[in-house]
N, C-alpha and C positions, 0 to 999 in steps of 0.2 A: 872795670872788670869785663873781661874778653863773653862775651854770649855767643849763643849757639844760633843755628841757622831755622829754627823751628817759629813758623809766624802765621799771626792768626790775624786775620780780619773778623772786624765786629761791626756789623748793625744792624737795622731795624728792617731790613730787607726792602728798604725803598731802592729802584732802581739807580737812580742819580745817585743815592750814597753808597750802595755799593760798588758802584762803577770807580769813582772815587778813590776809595779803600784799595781796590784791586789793582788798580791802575799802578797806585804810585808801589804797593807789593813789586808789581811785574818787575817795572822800573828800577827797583834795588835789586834784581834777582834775583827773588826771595820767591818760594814755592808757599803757598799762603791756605789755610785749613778756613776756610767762610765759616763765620756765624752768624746766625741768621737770631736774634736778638727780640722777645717779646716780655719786655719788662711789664711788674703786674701792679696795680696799685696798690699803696700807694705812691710807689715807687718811681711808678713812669708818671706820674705829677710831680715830683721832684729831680729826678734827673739831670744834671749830674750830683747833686748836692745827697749828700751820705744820710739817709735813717738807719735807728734801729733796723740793725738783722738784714742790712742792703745787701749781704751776699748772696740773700735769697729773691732780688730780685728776677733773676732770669728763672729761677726753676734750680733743679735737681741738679741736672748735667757742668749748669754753669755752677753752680754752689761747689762741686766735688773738683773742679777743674780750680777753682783756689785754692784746693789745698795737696792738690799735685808735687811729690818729693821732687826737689832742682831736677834733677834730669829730665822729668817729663814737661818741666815747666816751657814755653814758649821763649823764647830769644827778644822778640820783636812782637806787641799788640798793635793793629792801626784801627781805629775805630773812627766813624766818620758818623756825624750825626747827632742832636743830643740824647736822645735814646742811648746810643752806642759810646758815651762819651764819660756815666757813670761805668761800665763794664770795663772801659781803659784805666780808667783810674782805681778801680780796686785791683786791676792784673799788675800794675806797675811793682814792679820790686826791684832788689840792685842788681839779680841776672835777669830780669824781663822788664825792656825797654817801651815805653808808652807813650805811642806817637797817635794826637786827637788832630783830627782833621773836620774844619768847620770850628765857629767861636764856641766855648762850652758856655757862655754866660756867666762864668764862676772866674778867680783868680788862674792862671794860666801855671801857677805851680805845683800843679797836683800831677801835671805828666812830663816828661820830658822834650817832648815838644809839641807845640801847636802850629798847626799849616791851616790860615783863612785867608779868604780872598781882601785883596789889598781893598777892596771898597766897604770892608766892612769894619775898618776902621781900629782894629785889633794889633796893638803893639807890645813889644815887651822883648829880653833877654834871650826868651826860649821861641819866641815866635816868627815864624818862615810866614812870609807872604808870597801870593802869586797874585797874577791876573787871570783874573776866571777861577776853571775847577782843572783841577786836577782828569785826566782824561787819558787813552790809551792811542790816540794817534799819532803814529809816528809813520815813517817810509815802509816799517816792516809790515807795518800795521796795513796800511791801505794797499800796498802790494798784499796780502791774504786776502784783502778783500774782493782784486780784483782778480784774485785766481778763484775763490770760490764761489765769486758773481760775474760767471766772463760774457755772460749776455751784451750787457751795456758796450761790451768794446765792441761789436758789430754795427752800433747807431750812430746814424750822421755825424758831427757836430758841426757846434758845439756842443755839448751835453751838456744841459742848466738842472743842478740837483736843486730840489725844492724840499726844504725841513719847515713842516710846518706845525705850531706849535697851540699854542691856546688862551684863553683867556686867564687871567691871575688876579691876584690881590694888586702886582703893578703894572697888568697891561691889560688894556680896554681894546675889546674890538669889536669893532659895529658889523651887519649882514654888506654895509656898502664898504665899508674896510676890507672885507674879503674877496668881495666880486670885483672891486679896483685890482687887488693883489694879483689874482688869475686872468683882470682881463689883461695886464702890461706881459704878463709874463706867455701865456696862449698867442699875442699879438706878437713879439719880439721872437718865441721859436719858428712859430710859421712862417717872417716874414725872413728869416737866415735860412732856412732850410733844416736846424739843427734837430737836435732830442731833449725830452723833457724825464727827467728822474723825481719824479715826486711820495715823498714819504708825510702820514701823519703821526699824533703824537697821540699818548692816553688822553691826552688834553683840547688835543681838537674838537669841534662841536662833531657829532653824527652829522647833522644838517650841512656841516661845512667839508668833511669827509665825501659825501655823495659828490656835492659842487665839485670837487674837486677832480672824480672821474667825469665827471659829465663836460667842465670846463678842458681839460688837459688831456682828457682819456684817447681819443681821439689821433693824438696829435705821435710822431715814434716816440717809444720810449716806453715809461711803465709807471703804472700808481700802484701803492701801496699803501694798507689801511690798518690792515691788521691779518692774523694767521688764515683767516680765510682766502687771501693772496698769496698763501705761500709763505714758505721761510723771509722774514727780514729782513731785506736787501741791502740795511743800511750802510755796513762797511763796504758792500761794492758801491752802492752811491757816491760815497764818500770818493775812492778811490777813483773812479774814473771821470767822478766831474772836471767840465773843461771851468766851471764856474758856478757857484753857489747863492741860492736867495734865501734866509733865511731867517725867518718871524724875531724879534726880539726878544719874546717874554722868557725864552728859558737861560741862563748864564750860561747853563754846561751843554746844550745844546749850539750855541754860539762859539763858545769855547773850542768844542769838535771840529766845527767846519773851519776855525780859523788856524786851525792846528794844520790842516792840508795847503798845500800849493797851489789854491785855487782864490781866485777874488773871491769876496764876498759880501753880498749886499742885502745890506738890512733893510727888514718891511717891517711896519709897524708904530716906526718912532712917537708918531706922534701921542698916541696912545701911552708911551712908558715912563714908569716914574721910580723915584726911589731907588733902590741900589743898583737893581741892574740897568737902571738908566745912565747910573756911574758909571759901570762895568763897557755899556758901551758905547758912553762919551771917551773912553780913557782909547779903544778900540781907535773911534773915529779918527781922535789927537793922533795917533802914529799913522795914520793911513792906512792902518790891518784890513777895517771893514771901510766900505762907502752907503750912504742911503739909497735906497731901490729907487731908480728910476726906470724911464723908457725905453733906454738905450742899452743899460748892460756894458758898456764901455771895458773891456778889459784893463785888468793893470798890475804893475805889476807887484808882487807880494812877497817879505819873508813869513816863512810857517811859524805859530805860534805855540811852542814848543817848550814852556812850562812846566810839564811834568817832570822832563828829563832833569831841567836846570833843579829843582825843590827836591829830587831824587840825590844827586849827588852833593847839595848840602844836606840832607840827615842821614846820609853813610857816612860823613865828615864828621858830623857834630856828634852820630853815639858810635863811630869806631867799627862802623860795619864791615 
């Protein structure tokens, strides 16, 4: 049955799953209406799995939007998240198509299709795997970035972007884990001559934040912490690194930088475990990423370009 071009992203408004969600929207072409998702109990202790009266898990607004006459109804839901994963699966009807991104923990036939990261071990008829997450860089992408952060093209290089991330449930990192990271990385720009582009995460310590202007600050280039710095400079980072270092512990953080034409080298390793230790052993095995060392050695890389390729299998698969 032919649908309409009307698409809604769903989730719980964490950054990484909305990013996700949006991404792969862009990617089909599809002009995308965000939901921003606060399921109530005890509903979001069950998620995705149906109670009594679960259309009322979101509220009012989401309640009346299921029962929307076909025309108003949505062509396309992408929900990313398990929050966001019971709200696909009540939208799904035979003109609105329900694409769950991330494992829903439940049998995978309740949408039309499911896109998880290949290390998460989820297989089945309806289910797209990638490496990593789903994410929005591409050439057009980090071109915007570098017209709407054109600072960085006036700095030496090389330009060494730094994403630094934080501690998790799978990555451990010590106060000497940090100051090893900044001092290879402070030693290796001052001793080229180049620039240092340094971002932190919500996840970074404060305590490893400061170190980091005090380590790096100094040196051309720029640190970034949060909006007290100013707008986010992260797509021009992106975009004008001659070369990327960047912490382990996040997937979709790794994911991003590998997605640019830049080497990239991982800090952290030793510390990581569990899936995304998969994620970027699988990185290592192609040569995408290499482990942080002294040197920084360039080399050379194809961009890690996921999204587009999972994009045009589910315009394939629901006839977009």
């Amino acid at each position: 049955m032919p649908i309409n071009d009307t698409t809604w992203t769903m989730t719980d408004g964490n950054a990484g799953n909305r990013r996700q969600a949006s991404a792969l929207a862009a990617a089909l072409g599809r002009h995308a209406h965000d939901w921003t998702l606060d399921a109530k109990p005890p509903w979001r202790w069950a998620s995705p799995r149906r109670l009594p009266a679960s259309g009322h898990a979101y509220g009012a607004d989401f309640a009346a939007a299921l029962h929307l006459p076909p025309a108003s109804r949505p062509g396309l839901v992408i929900g990313c998240g398990r929050q966001a994963a019971l709200a696909t699966r009540l939208l799904r009807r035979p003109d609105t198509r329900s694409v769950q991104v991330l494992a829903p923990r439940i049998p995978t036939r309740h949408w039309d299709l499911v896109i998880a990261p290949e290390h998460d071990g989820l297989r089945g008829p309806n289910v797209l795997t990638l490496l990593g997450s789903l994410n929005p860089v591409d050439d057009l992408w980090l071109a915007a970035g570098r017209r709407d952060v054109p600072g960085p093209g006036a700095l030496p290089g090389p330009r060494t972007a730094v994403l630094l991330g934080g501690p998790s449930a799978h990555a451990r990192y010590d106060e000497a884990d940090w100051e090893a990271l900044l001092d290879q990385i402070a030693e290796r720009v001052a001793a080229e001559g180049g620039s240092v582009l340094a971002t932190t995460s919500r996840r970074t310590p404060p305590g490893v934040a400061r170190r980091v202007r005090e380590r790096l600050g100094w040196l051309p280039g720029l640190v970034w912490s949060d909006e007290g710095d100013g707008p986010n400079p992260y797509a021009g980072v992106l975009g004008w690194a001659d070369r990327i270092v960047c912490t382990a512990d996040s997937v979709n953080m790794v994911s991003e930088a590998a997605a640019t034409p830049a080497p990239v080298f991982i800090a952290g390793l030793e510390g990581l475990s569990g899936r995304p230790r998969q994620f970027v052993e699988s990185l290592l095995g192609r040569d995408r990423v290499r482990p942080l060392d002294a040197h920084l050695h360039p080399f050379s890389v194809t961009p890690l370009r996921e999204t587009a390729r999972v994009a045009a299998e589910v315009a394939a698969r629901l006839d977009l």
